[in-house]
N, C-alpha and C positions, 0 to 999 in steps of 0.2 A: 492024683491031683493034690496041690499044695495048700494046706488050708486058707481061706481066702478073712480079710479082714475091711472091715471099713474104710480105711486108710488105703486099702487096694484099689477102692471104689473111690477113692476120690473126696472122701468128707474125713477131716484130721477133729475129733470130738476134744484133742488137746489144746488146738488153735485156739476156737471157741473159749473154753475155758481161761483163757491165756488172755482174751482179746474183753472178756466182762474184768480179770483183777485189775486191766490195766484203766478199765474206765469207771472202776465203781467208786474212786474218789470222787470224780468229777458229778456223776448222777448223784451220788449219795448229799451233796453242796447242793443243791437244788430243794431240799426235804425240808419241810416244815414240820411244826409238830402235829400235823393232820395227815401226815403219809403214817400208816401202821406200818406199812412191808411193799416194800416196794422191790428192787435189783435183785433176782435171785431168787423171787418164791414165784409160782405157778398164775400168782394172779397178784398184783398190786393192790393195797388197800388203802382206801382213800377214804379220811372219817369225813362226813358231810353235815355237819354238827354246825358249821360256822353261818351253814344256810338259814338255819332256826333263825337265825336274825333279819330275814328277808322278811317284805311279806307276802311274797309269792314267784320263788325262785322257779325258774323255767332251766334247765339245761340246753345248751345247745352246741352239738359235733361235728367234727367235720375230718374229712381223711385226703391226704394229697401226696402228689411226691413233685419233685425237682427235675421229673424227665431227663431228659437229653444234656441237661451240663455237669449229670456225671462222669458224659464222656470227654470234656472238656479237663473237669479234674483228674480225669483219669491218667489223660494225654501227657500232661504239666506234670503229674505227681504230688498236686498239693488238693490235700483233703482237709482242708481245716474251715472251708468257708462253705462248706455246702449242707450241713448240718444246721448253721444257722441258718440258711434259704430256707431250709425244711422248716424249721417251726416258725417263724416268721412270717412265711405264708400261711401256713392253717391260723395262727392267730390274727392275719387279716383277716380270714374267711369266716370263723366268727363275730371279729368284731364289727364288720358289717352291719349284723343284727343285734348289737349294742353288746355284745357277750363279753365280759374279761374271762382270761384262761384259767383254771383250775389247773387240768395237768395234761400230762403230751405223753406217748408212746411212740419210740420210734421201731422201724426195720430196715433193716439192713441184710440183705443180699447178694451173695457172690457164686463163681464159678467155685473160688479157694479160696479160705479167708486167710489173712494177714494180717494177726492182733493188732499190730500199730496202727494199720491203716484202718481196722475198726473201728478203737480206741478214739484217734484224731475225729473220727466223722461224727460220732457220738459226742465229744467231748466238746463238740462245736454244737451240737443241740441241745448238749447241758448247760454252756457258755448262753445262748439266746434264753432258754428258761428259765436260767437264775434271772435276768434280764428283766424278765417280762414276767417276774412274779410266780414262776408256775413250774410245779414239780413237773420232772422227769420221772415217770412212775413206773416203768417198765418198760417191756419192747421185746423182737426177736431178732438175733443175728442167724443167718440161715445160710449154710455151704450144699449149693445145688449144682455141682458137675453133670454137665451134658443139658443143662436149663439155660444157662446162663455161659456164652464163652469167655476164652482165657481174660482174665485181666479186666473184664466189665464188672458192675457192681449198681445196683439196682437201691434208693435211697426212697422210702416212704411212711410215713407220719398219720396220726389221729391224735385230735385236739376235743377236750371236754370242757365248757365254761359255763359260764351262770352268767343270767341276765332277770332281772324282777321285769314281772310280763306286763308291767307299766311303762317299762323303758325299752321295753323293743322298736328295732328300728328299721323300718318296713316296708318306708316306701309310698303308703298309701294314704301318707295328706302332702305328697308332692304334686304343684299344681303350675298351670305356665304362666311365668311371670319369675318364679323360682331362681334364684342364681346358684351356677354352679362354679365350684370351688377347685381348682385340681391342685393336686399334691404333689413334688417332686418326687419321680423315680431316682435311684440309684443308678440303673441299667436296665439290662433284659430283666433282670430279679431271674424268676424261674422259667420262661416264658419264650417259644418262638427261636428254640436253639438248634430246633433239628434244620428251619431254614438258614439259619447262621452260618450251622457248620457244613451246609452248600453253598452258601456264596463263600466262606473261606478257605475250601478244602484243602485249597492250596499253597496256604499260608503258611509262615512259621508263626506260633503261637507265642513265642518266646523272643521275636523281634521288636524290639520297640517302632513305633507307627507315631510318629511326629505329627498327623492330624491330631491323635488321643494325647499326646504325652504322657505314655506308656504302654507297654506291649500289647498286642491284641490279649493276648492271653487275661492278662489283669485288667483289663477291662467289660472281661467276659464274665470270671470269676469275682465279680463285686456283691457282695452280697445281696440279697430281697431284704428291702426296708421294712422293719413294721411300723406300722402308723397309730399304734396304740398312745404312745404321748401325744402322741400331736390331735387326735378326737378326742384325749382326755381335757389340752384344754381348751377345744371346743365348750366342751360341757360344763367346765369349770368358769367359763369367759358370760356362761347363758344362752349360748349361740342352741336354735333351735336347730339338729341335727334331725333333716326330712330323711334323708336317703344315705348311704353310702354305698360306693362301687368298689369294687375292687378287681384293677384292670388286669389280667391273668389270662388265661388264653381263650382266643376270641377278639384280642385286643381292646378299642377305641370304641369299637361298633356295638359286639358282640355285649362284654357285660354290661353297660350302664341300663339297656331295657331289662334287664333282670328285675330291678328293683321297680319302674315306673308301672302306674295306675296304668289305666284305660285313657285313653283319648290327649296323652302328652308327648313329645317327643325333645329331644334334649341339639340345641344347635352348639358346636364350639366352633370358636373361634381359633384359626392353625398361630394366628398374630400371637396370640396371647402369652405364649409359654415358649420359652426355647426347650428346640429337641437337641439333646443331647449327641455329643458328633458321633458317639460308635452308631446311633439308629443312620445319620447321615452317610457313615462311611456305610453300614449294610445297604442302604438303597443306592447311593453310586456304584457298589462296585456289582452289587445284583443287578441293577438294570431294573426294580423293584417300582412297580404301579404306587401311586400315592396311596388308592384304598387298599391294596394288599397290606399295607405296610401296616394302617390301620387297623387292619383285620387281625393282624398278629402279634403284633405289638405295641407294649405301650406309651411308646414314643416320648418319654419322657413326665409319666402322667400315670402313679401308682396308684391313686384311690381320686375317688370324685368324692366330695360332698355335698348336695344339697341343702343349701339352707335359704330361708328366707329373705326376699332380695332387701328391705332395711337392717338385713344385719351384714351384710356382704361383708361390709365395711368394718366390723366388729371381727367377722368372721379371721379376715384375712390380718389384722391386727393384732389378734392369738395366736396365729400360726405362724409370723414372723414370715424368715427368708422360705424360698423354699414352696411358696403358696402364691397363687394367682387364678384371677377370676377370669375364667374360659370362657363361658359361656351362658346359656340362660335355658332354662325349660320353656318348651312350646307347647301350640296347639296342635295335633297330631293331624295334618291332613294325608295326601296320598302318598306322600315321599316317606323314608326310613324312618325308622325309629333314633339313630343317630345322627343329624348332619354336621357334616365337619365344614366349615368356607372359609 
């Protein structure tokens, strides 16, 4: 028998190597002088020196991936927009609880790797975290033959931030009477794509679709917003921030009781906000319930924020375009916790 090598099996240790030279400019543009070692050693170091100025820095993590519109970029060939999904959503899902990001880890997963197309996906996470303030401090690319089939590729993330435990944001002095604030989506962001790509199995992705003006494809692949400018200048404006949602899977229904007290429930209004036509074109061409839609999607309505109903007006006055006042917090009786009318 011939002697057998790794490369036999399916994992090339050169690709890997091939696929960090091509991206360590772009992680290494992310580095402040608080990253000690970051691309390349065993474990990222990150000095926490800058917290001593807090006066009671709380950490807060979170870990996600972009599901199912990998197989979207996978389909197209374009991997440059989905790295940013990646960190854009984990620093929603802190900022939430008032956190800005420290720093980000990403992974990355294939059957075979393909430096380029490493490189591109990564250099689209490093592209969002220069952005948003926040090293790129490590990660793992991983070549898994017989885990993962031909040509797929698996993208997911963990996010580290700091919030002083006077400014966390909780939830828990939202009361009814409350106005809520919604934020414009991009699109799906990361969200509600495995039912997508059943209602368009049958699509070309690369057609242009004159409902969107523009192909399905590019309006599939639009990036997850992050809403870190826009609740900063919440805060900056004074606006008292009760709550934040962030609508991710589960949709409309699912997250905004995440954050509410006991005994509240949150009404919107569907008037308020235009949905965007790709959610329109999925519910015509799916045949798609109105709650379903809600349930999955979030139909044009990336983050909620609560805030108090004499600032509404203030509120939505900081946030420019882009912002409209949905709805209002209620008294919780036997119906949902979300009602949509």
């Amino acid at each position: 028998m011939a002697p057998v090598t790794y490369q036999d099996a399916g994992v090339d240790i050169a690709a890997g190597a091939r696929a960090v030279d091509l991206m360590k400019g772009a992680v290494r543009a992310t580095y402040g002088p608080e990253v000690l070692l970051g691309i390349g050693a065993f474990g990222g170091l990150f000095d926490a020196a800058a917290l001593k100025g807090m006066a009671n820095p709380v950490l807060v993590a979170s870990t996600d991936g972009v599901g199912t519109k990998t197989k979207i970029a996978a389909a197209l060939g374009r991997y440059d927009t989905v790295g940013q999904d990646l960190v854009n959503h984990c620093v929603n899902d802190i900022l939430v609880q008032g956190a800005r990001p420290l720093f980000f880890l990403d992974y990355f997963a294939a059957a075979r790797l393909d430096p380029s197309q490493v490189a591109t996906v990564v250099t689209g996470c490093a592209s969002a975290c220069r952005a948003m303030g926040c090293a790129l401090l490590g990660g793992e690319t991983a070549e898994m033959p017989g885990v993962y089939a031909a040509g797929e590729f698996d993208l997911a993330g963990t996010i580290v931030g700091v919030v002083e435990r006077s400014a966390i944001v909780d939830g828990q002095s939202i009361a009814a009477g409350d106005a809520i604030v919604g934020l414009a989506s991009t699109g799906l962001h990361t969200n509600g794509f495995s039912l997508a790509r059943r209602v368009f199995r049958d699509w070309d992705l690369a057609a242009p679709v004159p409902a969107l003006s523009q192909s399905l494809g590019d309006a599939l692949l639009v990036p997850h917003k992050s809403y870190l400018a826009d609740v900063q200048r919440l805060w900056d404006a004074g606006i008292t921030v009760k709550g934040l949602a962030h609508i991710t899977g589960g949709g409309l229904l699912d997250n905004p009781p995440r954050i509410f007290p006991p005994g509240v429930a949150a009404r919107l209004a569907r008037d308020r906000w235009p949905v965007p036509a790709i959610f329109r074109l999925i519910q015509q061409t799916g045949q798609i319930a109105d709650d379903e839609m809600a349930h999955v999607f979030n139909l044009g309505l990336g983050m909620l924020a609560i805030v108090r109903r004499d600032q509404a007006s203030a509120a939505l006055q900081a946030l420019g375009a882009g912002a409209w006042l949905v709805g209002e917090m209620i008294v919780r009786g036997a119906g949902p916790a979300v009602q949509i009318v």
